[in-house]
LUMGULO-806111 format. One line per 10 residues: number of its first residue (from 1); for each residue x, y, z of C-alpha. Coordinates in nm, 2 decimals, decimal comma. Example, Ala and Ser with C-alpha at 12.3 -4.5 7.8 and 13.67 -1.06 7.14 Angstrom:
2
1	1,23:-0,45:0,78 | 1,37:-0,11:0,71
This chain:
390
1	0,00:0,00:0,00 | 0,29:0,24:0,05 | 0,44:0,13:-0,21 | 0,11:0,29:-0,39 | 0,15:0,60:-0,26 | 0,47:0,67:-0,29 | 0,44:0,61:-0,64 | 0,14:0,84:-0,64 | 0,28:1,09:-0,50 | 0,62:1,07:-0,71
11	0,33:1,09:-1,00 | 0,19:1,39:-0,91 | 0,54:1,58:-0,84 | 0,69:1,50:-1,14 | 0,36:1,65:-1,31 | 0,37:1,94:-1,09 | 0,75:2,00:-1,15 | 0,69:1,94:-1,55 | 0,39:2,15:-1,56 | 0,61:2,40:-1,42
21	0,90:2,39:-1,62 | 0,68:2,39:-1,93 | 0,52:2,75:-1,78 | 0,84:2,83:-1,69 | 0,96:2,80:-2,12 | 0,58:2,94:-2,21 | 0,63:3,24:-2,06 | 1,05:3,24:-2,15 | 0,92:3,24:-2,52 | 0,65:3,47:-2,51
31	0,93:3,69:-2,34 | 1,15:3,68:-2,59 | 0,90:3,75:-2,85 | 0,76:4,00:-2,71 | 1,13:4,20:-2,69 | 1,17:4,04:-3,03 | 0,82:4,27:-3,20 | 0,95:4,58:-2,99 | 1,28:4,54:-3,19 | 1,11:4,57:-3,45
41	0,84:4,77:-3,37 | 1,01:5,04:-3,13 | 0,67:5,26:-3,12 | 0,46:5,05:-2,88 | 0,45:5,31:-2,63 | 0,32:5,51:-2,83 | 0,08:5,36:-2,96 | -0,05:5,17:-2,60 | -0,02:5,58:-2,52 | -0,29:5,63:-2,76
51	-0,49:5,37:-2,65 | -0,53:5,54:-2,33 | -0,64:5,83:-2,46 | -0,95:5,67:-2,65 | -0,77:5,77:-2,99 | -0,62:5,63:-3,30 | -0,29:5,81:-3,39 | -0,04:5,68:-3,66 | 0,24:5,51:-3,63 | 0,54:5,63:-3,85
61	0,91:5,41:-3,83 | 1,22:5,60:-3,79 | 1,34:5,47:-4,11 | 1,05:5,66:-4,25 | 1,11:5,94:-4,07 | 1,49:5,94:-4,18 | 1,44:5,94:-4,52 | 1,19:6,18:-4,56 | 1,40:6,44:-4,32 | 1,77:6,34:-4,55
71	1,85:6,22:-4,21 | 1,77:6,48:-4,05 | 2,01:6,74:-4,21 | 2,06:7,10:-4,17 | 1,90:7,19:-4,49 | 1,58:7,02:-4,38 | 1,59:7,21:-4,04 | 1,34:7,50:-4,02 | 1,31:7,58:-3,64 | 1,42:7,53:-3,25
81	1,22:7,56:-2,94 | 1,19:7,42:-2,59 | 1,12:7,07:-2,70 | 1,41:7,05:-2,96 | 1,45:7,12:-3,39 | 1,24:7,11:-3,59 | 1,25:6,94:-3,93 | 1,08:7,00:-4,29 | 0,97:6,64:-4,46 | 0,85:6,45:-4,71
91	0,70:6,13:-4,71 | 0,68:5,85:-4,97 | 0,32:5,99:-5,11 | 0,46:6,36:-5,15 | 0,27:6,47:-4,83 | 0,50:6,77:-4,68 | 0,52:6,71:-4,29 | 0,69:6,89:-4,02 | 0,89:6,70:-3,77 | 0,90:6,80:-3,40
101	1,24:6,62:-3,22 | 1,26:6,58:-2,86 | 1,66:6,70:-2,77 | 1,85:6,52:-2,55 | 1,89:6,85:-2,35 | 1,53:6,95:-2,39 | 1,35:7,12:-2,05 | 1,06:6,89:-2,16 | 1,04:6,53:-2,15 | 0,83:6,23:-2,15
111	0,59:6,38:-1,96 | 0,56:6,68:-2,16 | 0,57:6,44:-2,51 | 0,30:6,25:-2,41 | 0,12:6,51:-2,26 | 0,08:6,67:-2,63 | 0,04:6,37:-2,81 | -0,26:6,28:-2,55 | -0,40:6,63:-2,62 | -0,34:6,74:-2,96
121	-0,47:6,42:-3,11 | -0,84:6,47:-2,94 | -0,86:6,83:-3,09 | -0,97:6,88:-3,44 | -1,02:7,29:-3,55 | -0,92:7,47:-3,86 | -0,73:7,70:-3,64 | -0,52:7,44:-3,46 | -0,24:7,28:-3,58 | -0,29:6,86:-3,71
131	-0,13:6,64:-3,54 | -0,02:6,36:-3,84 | 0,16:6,10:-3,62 | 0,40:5,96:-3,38 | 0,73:5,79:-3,37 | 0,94:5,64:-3,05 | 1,24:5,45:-3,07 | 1,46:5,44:-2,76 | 1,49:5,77:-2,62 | 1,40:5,95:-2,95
141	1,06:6,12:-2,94 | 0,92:6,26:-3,25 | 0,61:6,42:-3,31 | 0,47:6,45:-3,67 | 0,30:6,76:-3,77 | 0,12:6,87:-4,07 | 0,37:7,14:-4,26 | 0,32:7,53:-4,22 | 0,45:7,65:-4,54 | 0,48:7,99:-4,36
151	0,64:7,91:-4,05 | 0,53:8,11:-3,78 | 0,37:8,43:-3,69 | 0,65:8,57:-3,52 | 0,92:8,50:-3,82 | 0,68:8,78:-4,01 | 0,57:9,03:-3,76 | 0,90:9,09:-3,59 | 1,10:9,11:-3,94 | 1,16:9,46:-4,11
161	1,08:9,26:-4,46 | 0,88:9,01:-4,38 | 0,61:9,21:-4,20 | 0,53:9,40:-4,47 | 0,37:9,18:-4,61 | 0,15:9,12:-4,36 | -0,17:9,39:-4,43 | -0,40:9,48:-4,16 | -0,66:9,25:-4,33 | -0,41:8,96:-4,29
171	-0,32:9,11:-3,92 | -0,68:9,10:-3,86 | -0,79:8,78:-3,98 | -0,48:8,64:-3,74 | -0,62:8,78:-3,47 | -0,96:8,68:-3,52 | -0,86:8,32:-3,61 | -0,63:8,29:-3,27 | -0,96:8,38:-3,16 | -1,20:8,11:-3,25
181	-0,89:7,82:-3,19 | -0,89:7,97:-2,82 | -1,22:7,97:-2,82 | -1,25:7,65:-2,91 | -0,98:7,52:-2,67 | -1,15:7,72:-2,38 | -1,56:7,62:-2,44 | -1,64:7,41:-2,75 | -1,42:7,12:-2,74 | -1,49:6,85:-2,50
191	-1,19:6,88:-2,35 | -1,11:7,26:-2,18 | -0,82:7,25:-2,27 | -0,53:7,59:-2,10 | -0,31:7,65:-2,37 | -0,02:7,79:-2,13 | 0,21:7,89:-2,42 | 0,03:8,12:-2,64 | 0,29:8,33:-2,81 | 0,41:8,44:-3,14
201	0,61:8,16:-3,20 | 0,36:7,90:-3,18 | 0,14:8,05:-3,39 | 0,20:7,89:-3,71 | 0,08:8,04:-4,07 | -0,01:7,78:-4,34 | -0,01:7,89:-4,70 | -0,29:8,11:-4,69 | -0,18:8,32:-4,38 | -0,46:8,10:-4,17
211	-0,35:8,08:-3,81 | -0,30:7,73:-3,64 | -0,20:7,71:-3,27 | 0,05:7,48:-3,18 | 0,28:7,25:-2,93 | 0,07:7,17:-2,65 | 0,32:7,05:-2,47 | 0,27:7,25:-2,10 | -0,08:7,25:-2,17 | -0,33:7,16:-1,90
221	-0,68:6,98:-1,91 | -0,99:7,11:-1,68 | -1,28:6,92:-1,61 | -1,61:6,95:-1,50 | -1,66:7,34:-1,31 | -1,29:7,32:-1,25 | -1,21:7,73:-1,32 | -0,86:7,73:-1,18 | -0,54:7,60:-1,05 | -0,27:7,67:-0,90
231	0,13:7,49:-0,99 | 0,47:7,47:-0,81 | 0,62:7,45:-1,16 | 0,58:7,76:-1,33 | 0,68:7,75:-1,71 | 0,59:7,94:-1,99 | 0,78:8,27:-2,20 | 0,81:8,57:-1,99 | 0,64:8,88:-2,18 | 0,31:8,68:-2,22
241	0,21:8,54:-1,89 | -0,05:8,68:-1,68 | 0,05:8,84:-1,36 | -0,12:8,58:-1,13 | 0,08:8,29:-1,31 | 0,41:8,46:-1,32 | 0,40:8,51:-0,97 | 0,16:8,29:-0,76 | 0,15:8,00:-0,99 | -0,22:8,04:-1,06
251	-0,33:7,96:-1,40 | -0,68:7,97:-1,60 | -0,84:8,03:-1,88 | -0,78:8,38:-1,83 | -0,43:8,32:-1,80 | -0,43:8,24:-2,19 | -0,65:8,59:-2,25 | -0,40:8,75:-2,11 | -0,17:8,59:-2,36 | -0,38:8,66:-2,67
261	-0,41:9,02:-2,56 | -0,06:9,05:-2,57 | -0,04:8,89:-2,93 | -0,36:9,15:-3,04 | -0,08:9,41:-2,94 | 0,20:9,30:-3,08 | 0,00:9,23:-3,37 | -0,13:9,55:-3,45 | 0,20:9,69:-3,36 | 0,45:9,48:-3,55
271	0,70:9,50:-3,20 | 0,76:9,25:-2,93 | 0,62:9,32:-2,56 | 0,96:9,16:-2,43 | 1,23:9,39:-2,52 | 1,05:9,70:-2,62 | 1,23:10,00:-2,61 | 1,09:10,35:-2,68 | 1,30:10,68:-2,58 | 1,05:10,87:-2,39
281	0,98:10,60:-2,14 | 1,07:10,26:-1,96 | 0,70:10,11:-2,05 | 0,72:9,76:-2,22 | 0,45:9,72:-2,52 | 0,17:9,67:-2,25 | 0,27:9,98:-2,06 | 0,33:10,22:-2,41 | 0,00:10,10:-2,57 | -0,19:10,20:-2,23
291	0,03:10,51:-2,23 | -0,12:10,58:-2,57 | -0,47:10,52:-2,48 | -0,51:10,71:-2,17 | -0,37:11,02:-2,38 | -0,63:10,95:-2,66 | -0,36:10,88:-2,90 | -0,42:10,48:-2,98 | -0,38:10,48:-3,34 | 0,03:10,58:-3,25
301	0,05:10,22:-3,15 | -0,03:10,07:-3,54 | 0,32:9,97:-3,75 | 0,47:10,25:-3,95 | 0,46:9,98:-4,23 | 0,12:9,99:-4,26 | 0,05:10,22:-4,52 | -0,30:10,08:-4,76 | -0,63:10,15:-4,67 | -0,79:9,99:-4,33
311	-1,08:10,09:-4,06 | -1,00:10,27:-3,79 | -1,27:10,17:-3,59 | -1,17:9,82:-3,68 | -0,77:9,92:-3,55 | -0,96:10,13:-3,24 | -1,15:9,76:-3,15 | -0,93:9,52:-3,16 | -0,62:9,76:-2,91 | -0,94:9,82:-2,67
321	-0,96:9,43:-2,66 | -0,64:9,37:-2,68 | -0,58:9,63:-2,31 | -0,94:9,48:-2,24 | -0,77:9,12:-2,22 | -0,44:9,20:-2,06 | -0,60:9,35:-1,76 | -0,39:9,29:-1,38 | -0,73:9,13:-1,22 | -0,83:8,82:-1,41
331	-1,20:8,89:-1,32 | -1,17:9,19:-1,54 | -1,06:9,02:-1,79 | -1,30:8,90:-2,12 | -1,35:8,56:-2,18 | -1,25:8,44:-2,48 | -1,64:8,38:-2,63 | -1,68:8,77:-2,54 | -1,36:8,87:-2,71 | -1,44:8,70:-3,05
341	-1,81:8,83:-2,96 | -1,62:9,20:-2,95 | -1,40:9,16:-3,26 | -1,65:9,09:-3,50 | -1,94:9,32:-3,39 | -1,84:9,64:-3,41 | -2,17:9,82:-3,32 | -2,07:9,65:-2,97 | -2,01:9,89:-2,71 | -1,68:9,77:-2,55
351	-1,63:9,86:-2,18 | -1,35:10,05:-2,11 | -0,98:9,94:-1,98 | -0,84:9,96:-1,67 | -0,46:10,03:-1,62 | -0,34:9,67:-1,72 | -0,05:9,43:-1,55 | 0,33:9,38:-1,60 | 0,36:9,79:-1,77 | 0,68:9,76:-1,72
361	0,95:9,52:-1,76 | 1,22:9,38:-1,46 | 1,60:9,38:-1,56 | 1,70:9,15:-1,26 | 1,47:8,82:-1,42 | 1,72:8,51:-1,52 | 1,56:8,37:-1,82 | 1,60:8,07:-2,00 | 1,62:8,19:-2,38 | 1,61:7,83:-2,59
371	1,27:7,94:-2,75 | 1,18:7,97:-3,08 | 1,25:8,30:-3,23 | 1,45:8,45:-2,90 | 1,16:8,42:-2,68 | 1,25:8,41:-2,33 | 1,10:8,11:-2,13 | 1,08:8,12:-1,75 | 1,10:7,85:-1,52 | 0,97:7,72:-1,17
381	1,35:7,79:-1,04 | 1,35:8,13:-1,14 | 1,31:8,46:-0,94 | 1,08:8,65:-1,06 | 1,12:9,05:-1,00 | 0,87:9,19:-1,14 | 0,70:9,52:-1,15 | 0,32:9,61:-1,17 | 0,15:9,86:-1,29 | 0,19:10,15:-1,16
């Protein structure tokens, strides 16, 4: 009878042991294959990335990618900003794409990569830019944009040449269609999305002068009632964050009108709110363009360069807004439906501007100048000095 059981027993061990082995090799194999189809196909995290959003995004290879940047070659590059150089492309069906590389030495990251590939990909509006694609292989991080034949907005409106040919119809149909992609970003997509980075240099033109905001990168989603909220991290370009953001870390959708009502100015003005210079005073754009208002003297603040034919009442509108927008108290600020509502009604009676935030500028800021086009982008490690209005 023991003789039984032992060999039972043996029986019943040896199965155990072989059934576990043979897990054991299962599990080796599917192991191996699994490293074997990320060799291969290096863009799994991106795509299982996309599958957590709840959206489809295409998957290019880096081979593709190489060839239709020549490798990525200095010919082919056609910009630099926070995230890293950008590239012109071409792929195999003659589609023109622009190539977004993450730099080894970029302030942005992962986090920031995924944060715009998550965001960008569940927006669709004329006036934002299309996100095309993806592509991941090791610690390269790509983003794949539809091409901007014109670049940006600020390699024509800061440029002696260049802004010439930008009329105050063109100027104005910018501003309006920044506008409706804020607009959209702020109340009609179903995500509310805070842009965070709203500047010239991430307004991109396409080949009809059509506006298209782009890299989402430090942009933030709010949900539900959710108005506001406050960081640690603050990050952004100096010259076009809101007072309340620059200096307690607070950020809404206000933040981003105060943004867009430093573009309106710099717009209409053809100079940069970061840098501005004028003999007579120490005011930065903000603090000359209130200057001219409050002596009745607005239309001063329109480029030299603009020389055809244009409405006044149209120019008069859109500074109001633009001092309506960059207001020091967020609460007096317009929200971005009443703005576009204000732009294109002029029989609108517009309410009239207090003295706005940040006239003047701080010499003692450290700033972090690795942004497209010289802009200056400010960190949470960063001091900021900064002067109200007076």
């Amino acid at each position: 009878m023991s003789i039984v059981v032992i060999v039972a027993i043996s029986t019943v061990l040896g199965m155990l042991f072989s059934g576990v082995i043979g897990w054991y090799i299962c599990r080796l194999k599917n192991a191996t294959k699994k490293a074997v189809q990320q060799e291969n196909n290096p863009y799994k995290d991106c795509k299982e990335e996309s599958q957590e959003g709840d959206f489809e995004l295409p998957l290019l290879d880096m081979s593709t990618v190489y060839a239709a940047t020549n490798k990525f070659s200095s010919e082919n590059k056609i910009g630099q900003g926070g995230f890293g150089p950008v590239y012109k492309g071409e792929l195999p069906n003659g589609q023109e794409i622009a190539v977004k590389r993450l730099s080894q030495s970029s302030g942005q990251g992962p986090k920031e990569f995924k944060n715009e590939v998550i965001l960008i990909a569940n927006l669709q509006h004329r006036n934002l830019v299309r996100l095309l694609g993806c592509c991941i292989q090791g610690e390269e991080r790509m983003l794949i944009y539809e091409y901007m034949s014109n670049k940006s907005l600020n390699n024509f409106i800061f440029d002696e040449t260049r802004r010439k040919l930008l009329s105050w119809k063109k100027r104005f149909n910018i501003i309006m269609g920044i506008a409706r992609g804020l607009l959209y970003l702020h109340q009609d997509s179903r995500l509310r999305i805070i842009h965070r980075d709203l500047k010239t240099s991430n307004i991109l033109l396409d080949g009809e002068m059509e506006p298209k905001i782009s890299d989402f990168g430090i942009a933030r989603i709010f949900g539900g009632e959710q108005t506001e909220e406050k960081t640690k991290r603050v990050i952004g370009t100096y010259g076009y964050m809101s007072p309340e953001y620059a200096m307690r870390g607070h950020f809404s959708v206000k933040s981003d009108v105060f943004s867009f009502g430093v573009l309106v100015l710099e717009i209409i003005s053809g100079q940069k709110n970061w840098g501005f210079c004028h003999p007579e005073h120490d005011f930065n754009l903000i603090g000359h363009a209130w200057k001219l208002w409050s002596e009745e003297k607005p239309m001063e603040l329109m480029d030299k360069v603009l020389e055809e034919s244009f409405s006044v009442n149209e120019v008069l509108r859109c500074v109001q807004v633009g001092l309506l927008c960059v207001q020091q108290r967020p609460e007096d600020r317009p929200s971005m439906s009443d703005v576009a509502f204000m732009l294109s009604n002029e029989s609108t009676l517009l309410p009239q501007p207090k003295e706005p935030g940040f006239c003047m500028e701080s010499s003692s800021i450290k700033i972090d100048s690795s942004s497209i086009g010289q802009d200056s982008s400010t960190h949470n490690e960063v001091t900021l000095t900064i002067l109200d209005g007076r």
